[in-house]
C-alpha positions in Angstrom: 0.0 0.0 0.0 1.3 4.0 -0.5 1.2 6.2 1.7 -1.5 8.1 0.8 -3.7 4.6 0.5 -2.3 3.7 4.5 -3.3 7.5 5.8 -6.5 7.5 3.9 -7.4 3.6 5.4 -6.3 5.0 9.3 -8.4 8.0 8.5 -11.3 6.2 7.8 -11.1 3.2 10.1 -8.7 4.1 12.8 -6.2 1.7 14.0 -8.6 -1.5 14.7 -7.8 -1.8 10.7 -4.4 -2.4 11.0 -4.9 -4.7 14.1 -4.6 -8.1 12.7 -0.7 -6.9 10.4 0.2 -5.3 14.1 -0.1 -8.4 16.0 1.8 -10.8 13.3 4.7 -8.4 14.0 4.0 -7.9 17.6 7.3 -9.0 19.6 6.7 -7.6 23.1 3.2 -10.3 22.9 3.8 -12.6 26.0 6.9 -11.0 26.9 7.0 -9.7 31.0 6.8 -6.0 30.5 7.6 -2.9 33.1 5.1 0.1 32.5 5.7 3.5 33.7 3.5 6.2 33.7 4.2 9.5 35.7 4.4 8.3 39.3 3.0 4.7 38.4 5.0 1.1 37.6 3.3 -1.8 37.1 4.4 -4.9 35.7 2.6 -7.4 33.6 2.3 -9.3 30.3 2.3 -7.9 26.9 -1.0 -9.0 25.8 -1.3 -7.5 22.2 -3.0 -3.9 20.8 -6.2 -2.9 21.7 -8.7 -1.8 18.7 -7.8 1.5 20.0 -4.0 1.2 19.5 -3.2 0.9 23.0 -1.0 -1.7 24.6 -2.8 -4.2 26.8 -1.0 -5.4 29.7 -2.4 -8.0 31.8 -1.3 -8.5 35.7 -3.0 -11.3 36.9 -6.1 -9.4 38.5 -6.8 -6.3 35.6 -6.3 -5.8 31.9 -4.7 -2.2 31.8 -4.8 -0.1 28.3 -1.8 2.1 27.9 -1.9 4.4 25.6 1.5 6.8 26.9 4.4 6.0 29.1 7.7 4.1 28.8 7.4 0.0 28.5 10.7 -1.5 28.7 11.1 -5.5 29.3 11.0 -6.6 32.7 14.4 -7.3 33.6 16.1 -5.5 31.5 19.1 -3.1 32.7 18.0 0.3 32.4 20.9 2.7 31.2 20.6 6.6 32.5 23.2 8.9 30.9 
């Protein structure tokens, strides 16, 4: 697809086309992720994009949608410079 075909499709179905191609190439899916959003962390698993767009993370009790913040795998070093 162009461009202008991809921006015209997201225009006039939002995200919830493009669901299905996001998932296929979705590599944080069943991974253990850390969430942080202003003065929340929460830790979960990647469960896949929401119709919406937003990332659905799943702790054990609550499916959370995140929509902003910084995901990072859980586990991994983080690096401040």
């Amino acid at each position: 697809e162009s461009f202008a075909t991809t921006t015209g499709r997201y225009e006039a179905e939002g995200f919830a086309a493009f669901t299905a191609d996001w998932s296929a190439l979705d590599w944080l899916r069943g991974r253990r992720v850390v969430v942080e959003q202003q003065d929340e962390r929460r830790e979960g698993i990647a469960a896949g994009v929401a119709e919406t767009g937003a990332l659905i993370v799943e702790d054990g009790e609550v499916e959370h949608h995140v929509v902003s913040g910084t995901v990072r795998l859980a586990g991994a070093v983080e690096v401040v410079a």
